[in-house]
N, C-alpha and C positions, 0 to 999 in steps of 0.2 A: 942241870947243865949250866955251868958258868958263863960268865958272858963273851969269853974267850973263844971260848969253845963252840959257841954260836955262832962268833964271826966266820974261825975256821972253816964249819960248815958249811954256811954260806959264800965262802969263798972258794972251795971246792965244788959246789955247785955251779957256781960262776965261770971256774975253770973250767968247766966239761960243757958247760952252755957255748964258751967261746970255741970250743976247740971244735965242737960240733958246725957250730957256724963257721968255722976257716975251712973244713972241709969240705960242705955244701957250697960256701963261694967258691971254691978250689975248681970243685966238679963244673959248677955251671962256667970260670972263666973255659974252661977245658969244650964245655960242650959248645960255650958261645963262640969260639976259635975256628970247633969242625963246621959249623953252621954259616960262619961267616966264610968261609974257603968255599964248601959248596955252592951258596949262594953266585959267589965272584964265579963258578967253575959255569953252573949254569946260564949263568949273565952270557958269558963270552960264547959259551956254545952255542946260545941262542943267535947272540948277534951275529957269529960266524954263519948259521941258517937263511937269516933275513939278508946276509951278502951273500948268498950263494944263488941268491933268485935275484940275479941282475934286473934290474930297472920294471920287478913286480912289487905289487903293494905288499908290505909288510904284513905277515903272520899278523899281527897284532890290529890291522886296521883293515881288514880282511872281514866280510861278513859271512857269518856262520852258515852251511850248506843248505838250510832250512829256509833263510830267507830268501 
């Protein structure tokens, strides 16, 4: 194998190395998008909760039935 021939190779490799990587980054912006919406989704529902108990202590600073 010439030394041509070599590069080629290895630059075909290269090529499918990156092309695999654009689509693993592709996928995770994709999944970090849904995760970020739910997050915000739960944030608000929660907070909508903790105002719906007028002037009680928040869920969150609330000590657990055990204690």
């Amino acid at each position: 194998m010439n030394q041509i021939e070599a590069l080629e190779e290895r630059i075909a490799h290269l090529t499918r190395a990156v092309d695999d990587l654009s689509d693993i980054v592709a996928r995770q912006s994709r999944d970090l998008d849904r995760l970020l919406r739910l997050t915000q989704l739960l944030a608000e529902r929660e907070a909508e909760r903790e105002g719906d108990g007028a002037g009680s202590i928040p869920l969150a600073d609330q000590k657990p039935p055990h204690w």
